[in-house]
SESEFI-894572 format. One record per atom (N, C-alpha, C, CB): atom name; residue in one letter; x, y, z; residue number from 1. Coordinates in pm, 1 decimal. Glycine has a CB too. Layout:
   at   aa          X          Y          Z     i
   CA    A          X          Y          Z   NUM
...
END
This chain:
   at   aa          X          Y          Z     i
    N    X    10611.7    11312.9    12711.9     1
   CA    X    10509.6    11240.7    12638.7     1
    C    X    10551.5    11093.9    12626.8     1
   CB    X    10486.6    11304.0    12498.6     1
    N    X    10438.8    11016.7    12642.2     2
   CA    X    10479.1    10849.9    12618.2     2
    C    X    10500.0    10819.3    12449.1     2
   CB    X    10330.6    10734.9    12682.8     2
    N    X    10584.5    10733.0    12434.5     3
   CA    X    10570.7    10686.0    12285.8     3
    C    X    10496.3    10645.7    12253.1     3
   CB    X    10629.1    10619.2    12236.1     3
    N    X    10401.5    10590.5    12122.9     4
   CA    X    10333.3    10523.4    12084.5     4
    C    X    10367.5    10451.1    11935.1     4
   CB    X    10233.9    10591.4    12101.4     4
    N    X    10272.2    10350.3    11935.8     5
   CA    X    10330.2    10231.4    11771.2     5
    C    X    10483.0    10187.4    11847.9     5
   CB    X    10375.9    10360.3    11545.2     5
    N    X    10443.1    10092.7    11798.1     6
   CA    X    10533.3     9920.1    11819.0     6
    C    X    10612.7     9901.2    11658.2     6
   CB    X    10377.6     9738.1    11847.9     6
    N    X    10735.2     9809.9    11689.8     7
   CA    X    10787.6     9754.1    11586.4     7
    C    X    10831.3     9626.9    11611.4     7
   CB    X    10878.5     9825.1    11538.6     7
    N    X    10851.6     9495.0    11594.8     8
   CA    X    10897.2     9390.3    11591.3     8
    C    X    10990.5     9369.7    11467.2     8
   CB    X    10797.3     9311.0    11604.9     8
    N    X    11123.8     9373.8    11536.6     9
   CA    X    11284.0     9393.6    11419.0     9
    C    X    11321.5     9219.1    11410.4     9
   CB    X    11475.1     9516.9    11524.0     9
    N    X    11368.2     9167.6    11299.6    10
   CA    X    11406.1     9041.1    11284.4    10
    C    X    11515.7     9049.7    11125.1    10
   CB    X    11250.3     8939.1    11279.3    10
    N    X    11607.2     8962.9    11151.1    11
   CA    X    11650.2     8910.9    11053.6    11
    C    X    11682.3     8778.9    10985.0    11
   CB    X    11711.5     8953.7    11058.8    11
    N    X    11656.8     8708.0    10879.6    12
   CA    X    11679.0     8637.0    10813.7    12
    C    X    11801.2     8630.9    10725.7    12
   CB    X    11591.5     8635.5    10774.2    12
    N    X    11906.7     8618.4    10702.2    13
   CA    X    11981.5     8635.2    10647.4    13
    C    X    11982.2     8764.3    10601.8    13
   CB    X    11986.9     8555.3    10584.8    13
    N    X    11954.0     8810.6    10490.5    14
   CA    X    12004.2     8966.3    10405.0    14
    C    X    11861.0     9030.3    10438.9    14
   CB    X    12047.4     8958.7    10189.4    14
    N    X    11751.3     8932.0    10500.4    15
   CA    X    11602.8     9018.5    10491.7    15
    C    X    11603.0     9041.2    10618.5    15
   CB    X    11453.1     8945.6    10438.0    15
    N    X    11555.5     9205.1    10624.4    16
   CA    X    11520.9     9263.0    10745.6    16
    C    X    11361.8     9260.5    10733.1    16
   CB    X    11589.6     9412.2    10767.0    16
    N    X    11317.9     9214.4    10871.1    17
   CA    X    11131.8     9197.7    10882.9    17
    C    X    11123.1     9268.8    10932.3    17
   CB    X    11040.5     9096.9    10940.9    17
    N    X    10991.6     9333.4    10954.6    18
   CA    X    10988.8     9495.1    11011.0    18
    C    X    10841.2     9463.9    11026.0    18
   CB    X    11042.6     9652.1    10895.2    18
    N    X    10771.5     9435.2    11209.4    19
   CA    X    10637.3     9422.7    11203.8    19
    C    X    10605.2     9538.2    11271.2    19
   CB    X    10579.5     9299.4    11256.9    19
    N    X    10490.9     9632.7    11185.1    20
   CA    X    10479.7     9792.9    11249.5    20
    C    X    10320.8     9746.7    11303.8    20
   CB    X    10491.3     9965.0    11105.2    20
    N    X    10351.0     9792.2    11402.4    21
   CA    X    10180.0     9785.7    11495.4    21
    C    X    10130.9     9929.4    11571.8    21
   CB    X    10190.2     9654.8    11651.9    21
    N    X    10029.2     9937.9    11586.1    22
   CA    X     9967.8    10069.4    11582.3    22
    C    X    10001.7    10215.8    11563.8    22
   CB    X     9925.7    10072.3    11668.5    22
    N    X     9929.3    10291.2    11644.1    23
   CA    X     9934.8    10460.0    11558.0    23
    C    X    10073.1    10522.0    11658.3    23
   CB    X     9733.3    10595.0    11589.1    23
    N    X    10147.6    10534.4    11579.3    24
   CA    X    10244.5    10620.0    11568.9    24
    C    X    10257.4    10769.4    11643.5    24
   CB    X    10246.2    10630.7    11444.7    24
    N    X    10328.8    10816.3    11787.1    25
   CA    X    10343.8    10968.1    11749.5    25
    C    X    10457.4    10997.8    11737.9    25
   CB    X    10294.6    11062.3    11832.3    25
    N    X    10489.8    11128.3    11754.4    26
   CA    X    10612.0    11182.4    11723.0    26
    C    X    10752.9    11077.4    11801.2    26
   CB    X    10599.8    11351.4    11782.0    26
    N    X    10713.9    11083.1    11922.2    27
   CA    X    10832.8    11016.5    12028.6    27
    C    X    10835.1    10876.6    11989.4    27
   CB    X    10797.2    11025.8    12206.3    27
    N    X    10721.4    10827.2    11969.6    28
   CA    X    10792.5    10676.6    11905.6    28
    C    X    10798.9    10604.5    11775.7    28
   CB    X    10742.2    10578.5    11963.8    28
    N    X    10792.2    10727.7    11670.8    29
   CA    X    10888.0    10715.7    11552.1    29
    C    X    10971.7    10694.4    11529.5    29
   CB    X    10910.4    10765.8    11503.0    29
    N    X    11023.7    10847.3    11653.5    30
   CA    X    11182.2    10865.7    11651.6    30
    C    X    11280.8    10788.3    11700.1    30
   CB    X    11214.7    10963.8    11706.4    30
    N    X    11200.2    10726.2    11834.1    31
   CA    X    11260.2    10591.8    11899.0    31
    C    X    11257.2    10461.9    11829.6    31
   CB    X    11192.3    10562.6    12021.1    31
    N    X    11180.8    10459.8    11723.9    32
   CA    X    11204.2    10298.0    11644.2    32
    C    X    11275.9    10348.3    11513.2    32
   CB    X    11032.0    10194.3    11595.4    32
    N    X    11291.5    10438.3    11494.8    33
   CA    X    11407.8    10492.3    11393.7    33
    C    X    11524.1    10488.2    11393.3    33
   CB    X    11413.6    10593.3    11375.9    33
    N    X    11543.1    10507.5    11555.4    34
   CA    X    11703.7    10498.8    11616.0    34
    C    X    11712.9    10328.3    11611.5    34
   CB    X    11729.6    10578.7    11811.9    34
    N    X    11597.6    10238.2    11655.7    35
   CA    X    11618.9    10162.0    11647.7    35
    C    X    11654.7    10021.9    11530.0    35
   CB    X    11566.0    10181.6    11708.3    35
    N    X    11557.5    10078.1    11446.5    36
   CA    X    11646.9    10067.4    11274.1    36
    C    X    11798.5    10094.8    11249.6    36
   CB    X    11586.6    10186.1    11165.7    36
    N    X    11802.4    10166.5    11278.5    37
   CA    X    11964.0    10206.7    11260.2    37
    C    X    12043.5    10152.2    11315.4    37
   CB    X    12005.8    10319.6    11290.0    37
    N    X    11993.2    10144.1    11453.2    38
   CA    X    12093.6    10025.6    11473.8    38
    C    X    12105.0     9884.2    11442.6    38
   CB    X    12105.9    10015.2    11577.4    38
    N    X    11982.8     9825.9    11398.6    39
   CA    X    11984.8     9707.5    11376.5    39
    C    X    12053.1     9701.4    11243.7    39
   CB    X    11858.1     9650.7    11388.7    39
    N    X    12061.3     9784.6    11130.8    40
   CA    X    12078.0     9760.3    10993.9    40
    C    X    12230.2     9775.8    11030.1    40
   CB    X    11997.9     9863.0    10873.5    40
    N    X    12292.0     9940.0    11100.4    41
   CA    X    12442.0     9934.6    11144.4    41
    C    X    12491.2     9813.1    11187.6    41
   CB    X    12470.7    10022.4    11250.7    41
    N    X    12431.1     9761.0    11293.0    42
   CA    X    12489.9     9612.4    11342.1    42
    C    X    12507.0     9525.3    11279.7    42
   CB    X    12435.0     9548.8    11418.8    42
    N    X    12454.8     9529.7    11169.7    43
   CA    X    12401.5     9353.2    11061.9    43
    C    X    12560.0     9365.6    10991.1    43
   CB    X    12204.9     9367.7    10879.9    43
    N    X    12549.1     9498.5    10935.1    44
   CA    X    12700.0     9516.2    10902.0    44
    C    X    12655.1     9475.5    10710.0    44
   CB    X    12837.5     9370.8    11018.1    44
    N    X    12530.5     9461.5    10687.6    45
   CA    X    12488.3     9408.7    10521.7    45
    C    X    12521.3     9483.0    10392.5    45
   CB    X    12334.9     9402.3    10505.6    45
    N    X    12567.2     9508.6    10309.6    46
   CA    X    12588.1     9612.1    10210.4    46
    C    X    12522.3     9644.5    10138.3    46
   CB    X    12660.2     9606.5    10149.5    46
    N    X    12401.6     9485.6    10082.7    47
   CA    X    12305.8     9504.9     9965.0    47
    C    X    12205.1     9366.5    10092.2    47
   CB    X    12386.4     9450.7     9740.8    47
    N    X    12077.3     9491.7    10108.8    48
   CA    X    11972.3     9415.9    10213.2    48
    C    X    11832.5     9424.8    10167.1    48
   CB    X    11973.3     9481.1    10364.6    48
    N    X    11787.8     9343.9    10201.0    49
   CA    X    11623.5     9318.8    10096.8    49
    C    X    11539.4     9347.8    10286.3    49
   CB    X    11585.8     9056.3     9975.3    49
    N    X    11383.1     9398.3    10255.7    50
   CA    X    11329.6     9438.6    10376.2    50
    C    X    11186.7     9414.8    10304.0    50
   CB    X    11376.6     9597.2    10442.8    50
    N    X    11114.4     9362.6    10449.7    51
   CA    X    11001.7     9275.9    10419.1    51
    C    X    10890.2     9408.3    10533.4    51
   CB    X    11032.1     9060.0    10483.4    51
    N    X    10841.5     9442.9    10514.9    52
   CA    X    10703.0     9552.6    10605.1    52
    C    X    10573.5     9504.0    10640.3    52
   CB    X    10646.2     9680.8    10515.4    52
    N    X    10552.4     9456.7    10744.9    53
   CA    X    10416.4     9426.9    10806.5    53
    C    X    10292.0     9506.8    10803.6    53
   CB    X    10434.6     9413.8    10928.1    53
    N    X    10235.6     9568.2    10788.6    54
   CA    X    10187.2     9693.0    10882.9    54
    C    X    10043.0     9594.7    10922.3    54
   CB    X    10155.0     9885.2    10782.5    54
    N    X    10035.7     9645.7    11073.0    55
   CA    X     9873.2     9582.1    11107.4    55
    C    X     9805.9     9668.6    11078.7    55
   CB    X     9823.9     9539.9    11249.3    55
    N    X     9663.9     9654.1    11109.2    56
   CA    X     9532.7     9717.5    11086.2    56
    C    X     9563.9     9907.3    11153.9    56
   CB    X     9391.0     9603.2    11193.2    56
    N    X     9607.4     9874.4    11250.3    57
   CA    X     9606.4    10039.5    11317.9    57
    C    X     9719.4    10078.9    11288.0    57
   CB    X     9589.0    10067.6    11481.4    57
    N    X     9803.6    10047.2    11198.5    58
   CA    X     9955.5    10130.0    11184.5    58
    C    X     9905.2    10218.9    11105.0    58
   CB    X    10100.2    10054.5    11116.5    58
    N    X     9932.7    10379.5    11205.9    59
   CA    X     9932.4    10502.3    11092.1    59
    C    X    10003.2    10620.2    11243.2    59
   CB    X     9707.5    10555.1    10996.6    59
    N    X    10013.0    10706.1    11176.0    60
   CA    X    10080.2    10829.6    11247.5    60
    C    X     9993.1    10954.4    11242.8    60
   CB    X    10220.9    10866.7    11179.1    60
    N    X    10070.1    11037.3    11356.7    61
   CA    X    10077.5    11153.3    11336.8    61
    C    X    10114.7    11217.4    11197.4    61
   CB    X    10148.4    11182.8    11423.2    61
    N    X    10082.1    11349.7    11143.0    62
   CA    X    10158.4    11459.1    11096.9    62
    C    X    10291.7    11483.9    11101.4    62
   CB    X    10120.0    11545.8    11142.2    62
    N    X    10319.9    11471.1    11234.2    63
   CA    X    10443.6    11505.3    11251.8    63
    C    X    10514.6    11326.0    11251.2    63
   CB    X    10457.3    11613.9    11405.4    63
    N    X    10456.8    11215.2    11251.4    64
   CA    X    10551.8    11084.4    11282.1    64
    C    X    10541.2    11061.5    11097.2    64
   CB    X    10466.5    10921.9    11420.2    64
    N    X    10443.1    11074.1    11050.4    65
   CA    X    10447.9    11071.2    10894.4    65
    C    X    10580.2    11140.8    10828.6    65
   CB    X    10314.6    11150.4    10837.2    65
    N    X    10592.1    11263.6    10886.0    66
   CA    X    10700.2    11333.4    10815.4    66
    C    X    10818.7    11230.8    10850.7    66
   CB    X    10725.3    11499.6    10869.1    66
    N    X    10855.7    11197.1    10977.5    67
   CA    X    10965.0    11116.8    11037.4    67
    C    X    10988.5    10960.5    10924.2    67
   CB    X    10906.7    11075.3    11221.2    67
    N    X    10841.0    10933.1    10907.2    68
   CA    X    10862.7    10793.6    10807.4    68
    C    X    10918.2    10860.2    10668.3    68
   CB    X    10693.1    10693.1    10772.3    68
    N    X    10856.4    10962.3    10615.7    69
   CA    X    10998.1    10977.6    10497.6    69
    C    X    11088.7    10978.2    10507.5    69
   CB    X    11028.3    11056.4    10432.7    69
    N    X    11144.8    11083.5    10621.7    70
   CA    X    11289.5    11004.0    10649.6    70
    C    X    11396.7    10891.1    10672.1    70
   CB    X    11305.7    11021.3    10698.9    70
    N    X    11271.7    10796.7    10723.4    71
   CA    X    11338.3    10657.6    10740.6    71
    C    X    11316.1    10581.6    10593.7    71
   CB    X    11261.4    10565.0    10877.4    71
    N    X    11216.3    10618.6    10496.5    72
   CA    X    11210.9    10549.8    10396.5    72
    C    X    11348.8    10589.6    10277.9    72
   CB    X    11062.5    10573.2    10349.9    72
    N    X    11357.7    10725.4    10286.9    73
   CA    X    11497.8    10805.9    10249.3    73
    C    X    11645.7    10750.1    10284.7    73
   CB    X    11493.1    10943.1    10323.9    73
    N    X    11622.4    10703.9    10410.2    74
   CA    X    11737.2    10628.8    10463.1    74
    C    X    11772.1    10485.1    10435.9    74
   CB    X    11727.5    10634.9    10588.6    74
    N    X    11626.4    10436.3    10469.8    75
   CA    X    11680.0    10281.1    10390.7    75
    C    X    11771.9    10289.6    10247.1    75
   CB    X    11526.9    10185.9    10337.6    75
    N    X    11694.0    10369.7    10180.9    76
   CA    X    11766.9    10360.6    10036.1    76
    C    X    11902.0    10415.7    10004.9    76
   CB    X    11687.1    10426.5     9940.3    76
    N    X    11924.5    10447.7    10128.1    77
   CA    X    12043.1    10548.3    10124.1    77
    C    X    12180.7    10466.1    10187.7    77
   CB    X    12000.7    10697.1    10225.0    77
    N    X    12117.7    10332.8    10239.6    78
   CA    X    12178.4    10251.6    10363.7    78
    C    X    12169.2    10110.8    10257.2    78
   CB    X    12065.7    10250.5    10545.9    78
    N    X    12183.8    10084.7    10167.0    79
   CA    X    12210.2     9929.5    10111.4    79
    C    X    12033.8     9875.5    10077.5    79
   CB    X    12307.4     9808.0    10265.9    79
    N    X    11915.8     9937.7    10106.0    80
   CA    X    11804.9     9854.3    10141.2    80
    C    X    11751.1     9871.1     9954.5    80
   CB    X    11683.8     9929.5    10299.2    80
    N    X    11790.0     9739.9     9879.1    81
   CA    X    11741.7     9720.3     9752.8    81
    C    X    11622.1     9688.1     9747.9    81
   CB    X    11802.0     9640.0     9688.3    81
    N    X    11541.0     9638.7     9808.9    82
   CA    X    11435.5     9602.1     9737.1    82
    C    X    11357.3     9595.1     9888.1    82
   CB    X    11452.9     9459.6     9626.9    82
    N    X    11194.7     9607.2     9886.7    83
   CA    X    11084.0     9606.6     9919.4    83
    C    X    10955.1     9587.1     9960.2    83
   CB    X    11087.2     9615.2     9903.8    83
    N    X    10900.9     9502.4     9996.3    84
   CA    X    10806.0     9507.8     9991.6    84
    C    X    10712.3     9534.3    10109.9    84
   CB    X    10798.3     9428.6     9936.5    84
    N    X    10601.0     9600.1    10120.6    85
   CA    X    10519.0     9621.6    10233.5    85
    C    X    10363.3     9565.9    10196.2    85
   CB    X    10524.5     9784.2    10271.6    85
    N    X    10363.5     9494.1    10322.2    86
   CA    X    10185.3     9451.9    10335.1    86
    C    X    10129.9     9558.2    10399.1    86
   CB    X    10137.8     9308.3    10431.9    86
    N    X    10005.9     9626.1    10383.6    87
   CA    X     9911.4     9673.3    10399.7    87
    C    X     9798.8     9676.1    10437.9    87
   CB    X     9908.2     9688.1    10358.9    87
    N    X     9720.0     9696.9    10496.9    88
   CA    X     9630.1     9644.2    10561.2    88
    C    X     9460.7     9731.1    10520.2    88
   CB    X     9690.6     9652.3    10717.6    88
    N    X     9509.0     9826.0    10472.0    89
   CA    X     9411.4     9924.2    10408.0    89
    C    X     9451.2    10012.7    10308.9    89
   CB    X     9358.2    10003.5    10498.3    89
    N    X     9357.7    10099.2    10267.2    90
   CA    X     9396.7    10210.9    10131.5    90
    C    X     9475.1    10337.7    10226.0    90
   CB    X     9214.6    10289.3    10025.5    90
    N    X     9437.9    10339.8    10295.8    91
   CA    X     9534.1    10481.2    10408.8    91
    C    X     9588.2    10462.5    10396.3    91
   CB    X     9557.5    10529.1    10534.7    91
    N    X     9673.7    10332.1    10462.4    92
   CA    X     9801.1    10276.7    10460.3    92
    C    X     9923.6    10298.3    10312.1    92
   CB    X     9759.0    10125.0    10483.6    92
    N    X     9830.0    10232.2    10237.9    93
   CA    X     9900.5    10244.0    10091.5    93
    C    X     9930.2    10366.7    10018.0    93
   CB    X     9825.0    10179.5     9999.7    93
    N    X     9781.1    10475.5    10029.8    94
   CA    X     9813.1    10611.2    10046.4    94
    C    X     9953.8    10698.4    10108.1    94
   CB    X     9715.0    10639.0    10117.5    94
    N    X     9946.5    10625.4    10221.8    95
   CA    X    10092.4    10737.0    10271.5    95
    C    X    10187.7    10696.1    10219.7    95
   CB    X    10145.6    10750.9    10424.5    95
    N    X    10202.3    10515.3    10184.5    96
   CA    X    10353.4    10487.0    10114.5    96
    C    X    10338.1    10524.9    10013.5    96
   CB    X    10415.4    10355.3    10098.7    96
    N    X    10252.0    10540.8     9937.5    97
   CA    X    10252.0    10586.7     9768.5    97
    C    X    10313.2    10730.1     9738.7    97
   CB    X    10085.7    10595.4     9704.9    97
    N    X    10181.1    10784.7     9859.2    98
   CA    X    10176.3    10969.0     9800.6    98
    C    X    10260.1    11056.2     9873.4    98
   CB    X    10020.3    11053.1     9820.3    98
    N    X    10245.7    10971.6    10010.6    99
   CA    X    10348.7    11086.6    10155.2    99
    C    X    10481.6    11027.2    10171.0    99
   CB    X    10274.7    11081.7    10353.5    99
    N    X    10512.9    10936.7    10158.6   100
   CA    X    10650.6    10858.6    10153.9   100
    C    X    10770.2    10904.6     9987.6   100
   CB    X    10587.3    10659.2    10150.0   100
    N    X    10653.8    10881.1     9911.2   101
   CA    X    10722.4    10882.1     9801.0   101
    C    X    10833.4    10767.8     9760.2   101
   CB    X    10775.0    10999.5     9806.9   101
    N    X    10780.1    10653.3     9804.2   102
   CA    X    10856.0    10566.5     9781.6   102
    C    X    10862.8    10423.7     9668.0   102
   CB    X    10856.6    10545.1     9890.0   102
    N    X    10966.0    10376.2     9632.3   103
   CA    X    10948.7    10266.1     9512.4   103
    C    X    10939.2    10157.2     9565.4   103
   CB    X    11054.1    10250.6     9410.7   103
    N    X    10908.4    10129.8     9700.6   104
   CA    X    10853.5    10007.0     9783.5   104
    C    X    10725.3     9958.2     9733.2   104
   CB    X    10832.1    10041.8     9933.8   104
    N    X    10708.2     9822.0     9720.0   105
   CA    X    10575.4     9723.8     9616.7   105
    C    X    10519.6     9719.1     9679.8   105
   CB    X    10569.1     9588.2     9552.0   105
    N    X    10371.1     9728.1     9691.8   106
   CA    X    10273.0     9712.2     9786.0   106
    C    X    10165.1     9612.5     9785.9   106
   CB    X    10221.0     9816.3     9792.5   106
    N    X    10140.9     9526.8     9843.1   107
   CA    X    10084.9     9413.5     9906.7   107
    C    X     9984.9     9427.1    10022.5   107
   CB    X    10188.7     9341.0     9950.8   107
    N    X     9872.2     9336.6    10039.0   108
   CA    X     9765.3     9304.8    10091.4   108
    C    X     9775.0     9186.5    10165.6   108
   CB    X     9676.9     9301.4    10005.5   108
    N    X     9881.1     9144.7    10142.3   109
   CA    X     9875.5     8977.7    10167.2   109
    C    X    10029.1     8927.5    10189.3   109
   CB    X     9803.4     8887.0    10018.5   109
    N    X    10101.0     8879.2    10291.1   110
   CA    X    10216.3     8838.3    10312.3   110
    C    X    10265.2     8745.4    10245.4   110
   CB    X    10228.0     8814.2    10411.4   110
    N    X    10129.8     8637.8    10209.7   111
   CA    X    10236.8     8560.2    10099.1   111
    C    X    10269.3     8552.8     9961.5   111
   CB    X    10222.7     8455.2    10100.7   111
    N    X    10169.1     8674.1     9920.7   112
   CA    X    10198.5     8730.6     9779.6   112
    C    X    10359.4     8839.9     9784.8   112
   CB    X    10036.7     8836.8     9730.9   112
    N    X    10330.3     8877.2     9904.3   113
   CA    X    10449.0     8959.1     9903.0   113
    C    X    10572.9     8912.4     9899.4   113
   CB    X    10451.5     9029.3     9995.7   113
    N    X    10565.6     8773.3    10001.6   114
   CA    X    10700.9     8690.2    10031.4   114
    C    X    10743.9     8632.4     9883.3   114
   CB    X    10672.8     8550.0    10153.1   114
    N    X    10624.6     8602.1     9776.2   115
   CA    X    10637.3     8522.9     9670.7   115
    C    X    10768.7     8619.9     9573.6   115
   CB    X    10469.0     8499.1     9595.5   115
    N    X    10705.8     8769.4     9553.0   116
   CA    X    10752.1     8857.8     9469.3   116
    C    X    10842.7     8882.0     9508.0   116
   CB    X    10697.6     8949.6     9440.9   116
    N    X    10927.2     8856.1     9689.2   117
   CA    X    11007.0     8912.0     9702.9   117
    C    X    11156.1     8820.1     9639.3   117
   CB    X    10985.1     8952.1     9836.5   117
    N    X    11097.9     8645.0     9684.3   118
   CA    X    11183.8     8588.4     9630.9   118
    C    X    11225.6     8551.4     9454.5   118
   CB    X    11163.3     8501.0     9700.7   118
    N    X    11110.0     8598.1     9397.9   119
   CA    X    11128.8     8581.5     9250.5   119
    C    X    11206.3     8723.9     9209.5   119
   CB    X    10971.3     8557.1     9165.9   119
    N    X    11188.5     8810.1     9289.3   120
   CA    X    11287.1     8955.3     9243.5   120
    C    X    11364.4     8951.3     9278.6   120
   CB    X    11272.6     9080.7     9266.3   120
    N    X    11421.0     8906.7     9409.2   121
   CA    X    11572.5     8893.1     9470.4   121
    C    X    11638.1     8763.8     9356.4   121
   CB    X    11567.9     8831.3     9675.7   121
    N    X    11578.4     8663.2     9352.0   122
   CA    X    11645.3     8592.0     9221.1   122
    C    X    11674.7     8630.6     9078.1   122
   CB    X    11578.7     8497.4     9196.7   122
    N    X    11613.1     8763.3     9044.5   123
   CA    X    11649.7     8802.6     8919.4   123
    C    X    11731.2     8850.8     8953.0   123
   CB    X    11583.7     8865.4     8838.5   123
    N    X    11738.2     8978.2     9086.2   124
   CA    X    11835.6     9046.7     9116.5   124
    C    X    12020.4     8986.6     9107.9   124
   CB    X    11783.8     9080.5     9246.3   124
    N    X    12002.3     8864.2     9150.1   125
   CA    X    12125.3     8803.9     9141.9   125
    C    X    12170.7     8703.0     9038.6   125
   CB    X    12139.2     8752.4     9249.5   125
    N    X    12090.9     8743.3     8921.1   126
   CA    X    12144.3     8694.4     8786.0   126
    C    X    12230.8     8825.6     8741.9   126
   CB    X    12011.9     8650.2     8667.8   126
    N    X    12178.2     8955.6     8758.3   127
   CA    X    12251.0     9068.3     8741.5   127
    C    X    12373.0     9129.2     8773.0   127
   CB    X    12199.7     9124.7     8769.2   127
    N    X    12391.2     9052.8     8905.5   128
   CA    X    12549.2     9077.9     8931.2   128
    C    X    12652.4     9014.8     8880.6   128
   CB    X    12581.2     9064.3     9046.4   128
END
């Protein structure tokens, strides 16, 4: 089977960008999963902030949905403090809310998101 859904990986200092583009199946979940891993393994970061694109057609399979809890399980499990994902529709927000189960902030708009991310990463580091 061919893969399907795209990711565009970037880093900024401690922020990992993560641009997810269309529908998702099983085989290329699993292949941009491996590919997360390695990028976050490589960075070598301990405490990492992550920024989520999603375009208009990012959604999955059944079976690539189940695969994104896992990777959302893992970020948190791997240094990834804080959050945020743009959205592009209510589906979208649906699966991170209800099928993900995740404490990732959700956004409509990249530069509301970029705003919250830097006013929370600055509280964050009054705390340490």
């Amino acid at each position: 089977m061919n893969k399907h859904g795209n990711m565009n990986l970037s880093w900024i200092k401690d922020l990992f960008i993560i641009e997810v583009e269309g529908p998702f199946n099983e085989d290329g979940i699993k292949f941009w999963f491996s590919e997360l891993q390695k990028s976050v393994k490589n960075r070598g970061a301990k405490d990492w902030r992550r920024l989520e694109i999603w375009n208009e057609e990012a959604s999955g399979s059944p079976e690539s949905i189940d695969t994104g809890k896992l990777i959302y399980d893992w970020y948190e499990e791997n240094g990834c403090v804080l959050t945020p994902v743009v959205v592009s529709n209510s589906l979208q927000e649906h699966i991170i809310k209800n099928m993900f189960v995740s404490s990732a902030k959700i956004f409509r708009d990249k530069e509301t998101a970029q705003q919250w991310l830097g006013e929370t990463h600055k509280n964050l580091k009054r705390d340490y």
